[in-house]
C-alpha positions in Angstrom: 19.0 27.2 1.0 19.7 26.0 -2.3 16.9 25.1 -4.9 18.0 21.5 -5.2 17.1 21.2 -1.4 14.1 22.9 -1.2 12.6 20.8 -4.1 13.6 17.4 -2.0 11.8 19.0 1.3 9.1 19.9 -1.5 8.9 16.3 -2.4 8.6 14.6 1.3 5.7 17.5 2.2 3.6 16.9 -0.9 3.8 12.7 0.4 2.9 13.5 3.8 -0.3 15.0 2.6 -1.9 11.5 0.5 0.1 9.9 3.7 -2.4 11.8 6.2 -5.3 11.4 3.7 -5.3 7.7 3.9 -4.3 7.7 7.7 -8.1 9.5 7.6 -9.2 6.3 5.3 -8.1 3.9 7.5 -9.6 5.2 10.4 -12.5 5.9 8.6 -12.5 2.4 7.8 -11.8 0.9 11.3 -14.5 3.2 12.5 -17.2 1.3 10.3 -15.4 -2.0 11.2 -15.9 -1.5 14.8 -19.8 -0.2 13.8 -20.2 -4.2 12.1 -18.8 -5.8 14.9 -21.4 -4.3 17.1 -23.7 -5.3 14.8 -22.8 -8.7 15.0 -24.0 -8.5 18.4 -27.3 -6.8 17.6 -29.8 -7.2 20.6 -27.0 -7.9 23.2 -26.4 -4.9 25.9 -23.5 -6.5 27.3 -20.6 -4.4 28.9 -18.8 -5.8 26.0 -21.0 -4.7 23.6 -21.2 -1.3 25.1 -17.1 -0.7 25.1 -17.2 -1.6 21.8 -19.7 1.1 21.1 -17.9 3.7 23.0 -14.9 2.6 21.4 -16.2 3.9 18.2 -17.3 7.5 19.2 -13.8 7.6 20.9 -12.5 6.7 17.6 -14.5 9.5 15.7 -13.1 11.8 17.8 -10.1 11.3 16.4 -10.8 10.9 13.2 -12.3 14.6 13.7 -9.1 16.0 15.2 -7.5 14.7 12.7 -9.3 15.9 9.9 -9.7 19.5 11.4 -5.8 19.4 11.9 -5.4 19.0 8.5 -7.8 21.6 6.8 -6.2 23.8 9.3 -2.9 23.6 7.9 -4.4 24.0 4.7 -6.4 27.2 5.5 -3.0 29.0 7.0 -1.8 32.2 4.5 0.9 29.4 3.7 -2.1 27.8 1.1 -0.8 29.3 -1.7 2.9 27.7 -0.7 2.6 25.0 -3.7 1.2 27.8 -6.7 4.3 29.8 -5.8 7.3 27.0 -5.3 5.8 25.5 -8.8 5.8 29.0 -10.7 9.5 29.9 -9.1 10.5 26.6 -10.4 8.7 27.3 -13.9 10.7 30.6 -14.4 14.1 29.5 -13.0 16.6 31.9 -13.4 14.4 34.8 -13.6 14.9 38.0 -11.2 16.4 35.2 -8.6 18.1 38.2 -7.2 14.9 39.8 -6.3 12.7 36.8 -5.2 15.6 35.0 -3.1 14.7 36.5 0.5 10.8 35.1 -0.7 12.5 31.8 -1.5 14.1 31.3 2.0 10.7 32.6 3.7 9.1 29.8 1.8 11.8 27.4 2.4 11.5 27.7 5.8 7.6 27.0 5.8 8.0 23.7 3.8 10.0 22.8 6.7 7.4 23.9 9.2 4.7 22.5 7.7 6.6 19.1 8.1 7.2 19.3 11.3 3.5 20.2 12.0 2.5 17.0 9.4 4.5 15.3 12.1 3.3 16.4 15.2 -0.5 15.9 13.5 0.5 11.7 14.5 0.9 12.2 18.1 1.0 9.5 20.9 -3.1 9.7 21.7 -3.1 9.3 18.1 -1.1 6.1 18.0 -2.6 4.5 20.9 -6.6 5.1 19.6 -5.9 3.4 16.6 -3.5 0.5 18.1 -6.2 0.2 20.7 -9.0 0.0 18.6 -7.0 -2.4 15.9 -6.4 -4.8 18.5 -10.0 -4.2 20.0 -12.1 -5.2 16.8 -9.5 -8.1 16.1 -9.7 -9.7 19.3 -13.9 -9.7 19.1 -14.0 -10.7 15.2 -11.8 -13.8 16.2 -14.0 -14.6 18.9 -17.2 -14.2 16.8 -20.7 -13.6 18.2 -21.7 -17.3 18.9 -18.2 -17.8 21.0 -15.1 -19.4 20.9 -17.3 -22.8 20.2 -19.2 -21.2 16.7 -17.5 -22.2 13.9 -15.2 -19.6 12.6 -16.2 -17.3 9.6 -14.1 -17.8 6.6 -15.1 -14.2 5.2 -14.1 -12.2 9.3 -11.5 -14.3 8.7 -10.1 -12.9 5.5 -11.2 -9.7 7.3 -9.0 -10.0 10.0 -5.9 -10.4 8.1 -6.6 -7.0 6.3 -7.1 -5.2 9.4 -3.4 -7.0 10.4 -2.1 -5.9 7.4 -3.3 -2.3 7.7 -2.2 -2.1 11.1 1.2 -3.4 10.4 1.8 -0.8 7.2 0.5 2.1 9.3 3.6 1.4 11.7 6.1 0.8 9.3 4.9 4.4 7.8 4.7 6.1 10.8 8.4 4.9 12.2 9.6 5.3 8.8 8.3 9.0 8.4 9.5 10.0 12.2 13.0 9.2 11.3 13.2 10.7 7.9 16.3 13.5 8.7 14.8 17.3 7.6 17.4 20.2 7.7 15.8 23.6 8.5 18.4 26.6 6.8 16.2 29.3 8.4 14.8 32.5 6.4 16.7 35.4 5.4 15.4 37.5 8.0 15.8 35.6 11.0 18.3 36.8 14.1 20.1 34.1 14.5 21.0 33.8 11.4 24.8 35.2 11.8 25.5 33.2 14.6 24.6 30.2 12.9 27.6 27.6 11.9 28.6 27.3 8.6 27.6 23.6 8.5 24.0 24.8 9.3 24.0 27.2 6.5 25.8 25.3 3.8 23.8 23.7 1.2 23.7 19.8 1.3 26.1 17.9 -0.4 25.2 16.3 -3.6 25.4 12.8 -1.6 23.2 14.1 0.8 20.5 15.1 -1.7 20.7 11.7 -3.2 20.2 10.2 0.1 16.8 12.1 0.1 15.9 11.5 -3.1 16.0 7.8 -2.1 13.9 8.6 1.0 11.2 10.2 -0.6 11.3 7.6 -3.5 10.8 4.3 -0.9 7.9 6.4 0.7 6.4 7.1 -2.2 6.7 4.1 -4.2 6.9 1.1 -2.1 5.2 2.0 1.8 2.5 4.3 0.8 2.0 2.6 -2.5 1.6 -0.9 -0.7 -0.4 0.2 2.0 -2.7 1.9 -0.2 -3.5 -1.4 -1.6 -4.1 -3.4 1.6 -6.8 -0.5 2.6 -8.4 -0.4 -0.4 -8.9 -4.3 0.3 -10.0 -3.7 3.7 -12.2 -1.0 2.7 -13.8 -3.7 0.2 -14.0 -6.3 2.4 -15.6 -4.3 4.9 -18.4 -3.1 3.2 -18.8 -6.1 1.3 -19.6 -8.0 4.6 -21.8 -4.5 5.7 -23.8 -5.0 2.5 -24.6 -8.5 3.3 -25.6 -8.6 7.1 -29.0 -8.9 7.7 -29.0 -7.1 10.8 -27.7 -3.9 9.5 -29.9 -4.1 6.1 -33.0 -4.4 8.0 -32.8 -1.4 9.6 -31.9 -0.1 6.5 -34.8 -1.1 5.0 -37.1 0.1 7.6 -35.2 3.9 7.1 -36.0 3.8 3.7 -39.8 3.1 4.0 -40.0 5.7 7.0 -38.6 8.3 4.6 -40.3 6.9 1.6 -37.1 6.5 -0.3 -37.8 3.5 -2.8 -34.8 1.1 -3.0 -34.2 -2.3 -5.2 -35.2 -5.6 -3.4 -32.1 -7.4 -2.2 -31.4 -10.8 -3.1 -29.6 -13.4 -0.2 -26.7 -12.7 -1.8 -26.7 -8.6 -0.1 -26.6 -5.4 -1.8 -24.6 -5.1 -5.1 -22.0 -2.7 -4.9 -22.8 -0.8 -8.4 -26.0 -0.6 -7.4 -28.4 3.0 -6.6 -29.6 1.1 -3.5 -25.7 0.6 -2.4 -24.8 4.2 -2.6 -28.2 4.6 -0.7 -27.0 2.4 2.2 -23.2 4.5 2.1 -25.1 7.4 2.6 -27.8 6.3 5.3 -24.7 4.1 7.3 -22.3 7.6 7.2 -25.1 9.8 8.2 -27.3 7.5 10.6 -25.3 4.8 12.0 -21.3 5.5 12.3 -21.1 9.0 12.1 -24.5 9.8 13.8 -23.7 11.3 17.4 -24.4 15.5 17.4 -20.7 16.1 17.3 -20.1 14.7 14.3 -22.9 15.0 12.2 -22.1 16.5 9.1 -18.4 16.7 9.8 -17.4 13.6 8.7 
C-alpha cells in the first residue's frame, strides 16, 4: 500500500477517535439530562417517573460499553500504532527497503481498527440513544405541572439543543458508515497472490483527493459543528442542574452530612466558577447519575 494512502486511512482513524470521545460526551450528557427530568418530578413514584429512572441506568450501561470498547482498542499491542506511523513518516526514505513488510502490517491495522471504530456504533447503540433523545424530549415538553403549566422558556431552549445534538449525531453516524475504506492486506497474508490487481494497486491520485475531501468535511464541518451544539447542551444542562432547588437541596443536606463546607447559594443557583459548583459536579457524578454499584467509579 502506498504511503500517500496509508496517511489518508491515518487521517479518518485519528477523527474517529475525538468522534467516539464526544459520542461518550453526549451520552454523558443525555444521561444527566434524563437525571434533571426525574428531578423535576421529585416526590412522584409514578410508572412514568420510574421508566424514566430505568431509562437512565439503561443508558449508563451504554455509556460503559462504550467506554470499555474504546480503552480496549487502545490497550491492544496495536497502542503504539501512532508513535510508529509518525516516526516512519519523520524519516521517509530511510531503510524503506527494510521497514516495508512493517509498513503493510501496520497498514493493515489502521484499517482494522476502523472497521472496529465502526462496529463500536452498533444498532443497540443507535436505538438507546434515539430512544432516550426522544424519551427526555417528549417529558421536558410536557413539563411537570402538565400540558396546562405554562411552558418553561429555559427546557425550552433546552429542548432545541437536545434536537440539535440528536440530529448531528445522525448526520455523523450515516456520514461515517458510508465513508469507502480500501483494505491492501499485509505482506504476509495468503491470499495475497490471488488477489486482483485492482485490489493491490495503489489508489489513483483522484481517488486520494476524494478522501482527502472526506476526511476534511468530517473534520472541519460535522464534527466541528456538532461539537459546538454539545458544548451548548452540556452548558445548558448544568446551568438548569445548578439552579433547581430540588437537586441543590439534597446537595446541601450531603454536604452537612459529610461536613464539607460550601458557599451559600443565592436565588439565582450555583455559579459555575465557583468551589461549591465543582463540589456539586463531583457529588452529582458520584452520588446521583452515576451512583448504582456497576458504575461507580467507572464513569
Amino acid at each position: 500500500m502506498s504511503q500517500e494512502a496509508e496517511d489518508v486511512n491515518v487521517l479518518l482513524l485519528k477523527q474517529l477517535v475525538p468522534f467516539t470521545l464526544n459520542i461518550s460526551h453526549y451520552m454523558t450528557d443525555l444521561a444527566y439530562t434524563l437525571y434533571y427530568s426525574v428531578m423535576l418530578h421529585h416526590g412522584d413514584n409514578s410508572k412514568a417517573v420510574q421508566e424514566l429512572q430505568q431509562s437512565k441506568m439503561e443508558l449508563c450501561d451504554e455509556i460503559y460499553k462504550l467506554r470499555d470498547g474504546f480503552r480496549t482498542m487502545l490497550n491492544r499491542p496495536s497502542g503504539s500504532l501512532f508513535a510508529r506511523l509518525s516516526g516512519r513518516s519523520e524519516n521517509e526514505g530511510e531503510a524503506q527497503d527494510s521497514s516495508s513488510e512493517s509498513a503493510l502490517e501496520d497498514d493493515e491495522e489502521v484499517y482494522k481498527l476502523i472497521q472496529t471504530f465502526r462496529k463500536l456504533f452498533d444498532s443497540e447503540l443507535l436505538r438507546v440513544i434515539k430512544f432516550m433523545n426522544e424519551m427526555v424530549e417528549r417529558d421536558l415538553a410536557l413539563g411537570p405541572g402538565g400540558p396546562s403549566a405554562p411552558a418553561d422558556p429555559e427546557r425550552a431552549k433546552l429542548l432545541v439543543q437536545l434536537k440539535n445534538c440528536m440530529l448531528g449525531f445522525y448526520n455523523l453516524i450515516n456520514f461515517v458508515k458510508r465513508i469507502p475504506v480500501k483494505s491492501h492486506g499485509t505482506a504476509a497474508a495468503p491470499a495475497a497472490a490471488t488477489r486482483s490487481a485492482e485490489t493491490e494497486q495503489a489508489p489513483s491520485t483522484d481517488d486520494r483527493q476524494y478522501m482527502e475531501s472526506i476526511v476534511a468535511v468530517l473534520r472541519d464541518e460535522l464534527l466541528a459543528t456538532w461539537k459546538v451544539e454539545l458544548d451548548l447542551l452540556n452548558c445548558k444542562i448544568f446551568s438548569l442542574i445548578s439552579q433547581n432547588t430540588e437537586i441543590l437541596a439534597l446537595f446541601h443536606e450531603h454536604q452537612r452530612k459529610t461536613g464539607v463546607p460550601s458557599a451559600p447559594v443565592d436565588r439565582n443557583g450555583i455559579t459555575e466558577d465557583s468551589q461549591t459548583f465543582i463540589q456539586l459536579i463531583s457529588w452529582l457524578k458520584d452520588e446521583q447519575v452515576f451512583n448504582d454499584s456497576k458504575h461507580r467509579g467507572q464513569l
